[in-house]
N, C-alpha and C positions, 0 to 999 in steps of 0.2 A: 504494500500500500504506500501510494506515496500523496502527498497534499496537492491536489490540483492546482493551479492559480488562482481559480474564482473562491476555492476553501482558502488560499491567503490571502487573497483580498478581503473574503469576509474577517477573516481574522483581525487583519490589522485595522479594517473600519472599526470592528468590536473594541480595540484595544487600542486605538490610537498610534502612530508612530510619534514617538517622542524624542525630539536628538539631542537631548541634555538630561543629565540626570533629575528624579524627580522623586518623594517619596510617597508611594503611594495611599492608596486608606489606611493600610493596614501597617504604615510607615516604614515600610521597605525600600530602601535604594531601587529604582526601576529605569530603564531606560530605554530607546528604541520598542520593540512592538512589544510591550511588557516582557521585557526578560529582566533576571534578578540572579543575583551572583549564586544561589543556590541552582540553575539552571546549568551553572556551569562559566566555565569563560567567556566574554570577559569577564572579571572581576568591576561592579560597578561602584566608581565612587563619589563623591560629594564632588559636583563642577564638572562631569564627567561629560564629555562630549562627544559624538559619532556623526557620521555623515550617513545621508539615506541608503546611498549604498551602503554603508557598515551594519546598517539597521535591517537591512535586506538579508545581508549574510549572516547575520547573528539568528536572527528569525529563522534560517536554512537548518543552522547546528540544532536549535531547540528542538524544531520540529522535528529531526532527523530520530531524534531520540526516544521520539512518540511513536513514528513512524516504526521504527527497530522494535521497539514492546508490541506494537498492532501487528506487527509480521508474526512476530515469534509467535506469539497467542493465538491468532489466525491459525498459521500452517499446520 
């Protein structure tokens, strides 16, 4: 299984892209399409900055990881 386009675009409508760091409700460091340093690298920090491409790729690794648990589970 892998995330269509139109499921990351919904995603990131859902989520916002955000290219500076931000803390979210739950006051977590967040940043680009809600990713959070528990998700993995980057590590997000206070000032943090990304470009939309970085926010694209960062979104890629997350989902990748989602994607690897729905295979496995699946097959």
């Amino acid at each position: 299984m892998r995330t269509s386009p139109s499921g990351r675009a919904a995603i990131a409508a859902r989520e916002g892209v955000v290219l500076t760091a931000y803390k979210d409700s739950a006051g977590i460091l967040t940043i680009g399409v809600g990713h959070t340093s528990a998700a993995g690298p980057p590590k997000v920090t206070s000032g943090m900055r990304i470009t939309a491409k970085e926010a694209d790729e960062i979104l890629s690794r997350d989902l990748a990881a989602v994607e690897a648990d729905v295979n496995r589970i699946v097959s």
